[in-house]
C-alpha positions as CSV (number, residue, x, y, z in Angstrom):
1,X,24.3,16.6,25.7
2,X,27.6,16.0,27.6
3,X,28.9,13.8,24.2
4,X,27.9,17.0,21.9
5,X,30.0,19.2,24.1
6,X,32.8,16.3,23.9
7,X,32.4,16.4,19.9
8,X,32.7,20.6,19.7
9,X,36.0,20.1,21.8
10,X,37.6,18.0,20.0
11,X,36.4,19.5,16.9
12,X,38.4,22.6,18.3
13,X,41.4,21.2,19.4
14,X,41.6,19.4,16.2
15,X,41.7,22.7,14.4
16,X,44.4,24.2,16.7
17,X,46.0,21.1,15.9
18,X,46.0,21.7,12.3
19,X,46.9,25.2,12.5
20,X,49.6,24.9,14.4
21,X,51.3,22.1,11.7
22,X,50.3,24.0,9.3
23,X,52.0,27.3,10.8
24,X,54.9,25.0,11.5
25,X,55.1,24.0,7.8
26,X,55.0,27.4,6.4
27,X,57.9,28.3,8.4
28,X,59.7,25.1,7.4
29,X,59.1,26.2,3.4
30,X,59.7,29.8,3.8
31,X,63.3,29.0,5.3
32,X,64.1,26.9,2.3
33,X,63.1,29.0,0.2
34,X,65.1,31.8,1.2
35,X,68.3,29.3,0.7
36,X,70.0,29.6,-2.4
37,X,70.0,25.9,-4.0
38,X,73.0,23.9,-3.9
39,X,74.6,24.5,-7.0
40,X,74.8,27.7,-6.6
41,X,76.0,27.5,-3.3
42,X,78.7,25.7,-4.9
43,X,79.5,28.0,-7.2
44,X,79.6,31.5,-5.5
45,X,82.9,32.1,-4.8
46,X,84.0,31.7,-0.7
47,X,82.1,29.0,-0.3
48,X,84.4,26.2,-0.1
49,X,85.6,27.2,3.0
């Protein structure tokens, strides 16, 4: 019994785990993507400050 209870734990954790990196990723892709790539940040003027 105790080693089921053990298994559903981890089996928990291990999807808060997941969601977490996963969370962390999206973040991560959504601020890139917002950027403007880098030839165009090259070529707007200003930016060679």
């Amino acid at each position: 019994m105790l080693e089921l209870i053990v298994v559903l734990v981890r089996t928990e954790l291990t999807k808060e785990v997941e969601l977490l990196a996963l969370r962390h990723e999206n973040a991560v892709l959504r601020r890139h993507a917002s950027r403007p790539s880098r030839p165009e940040r090259l070529s707007e003027p200003g930016s060679s400050r």
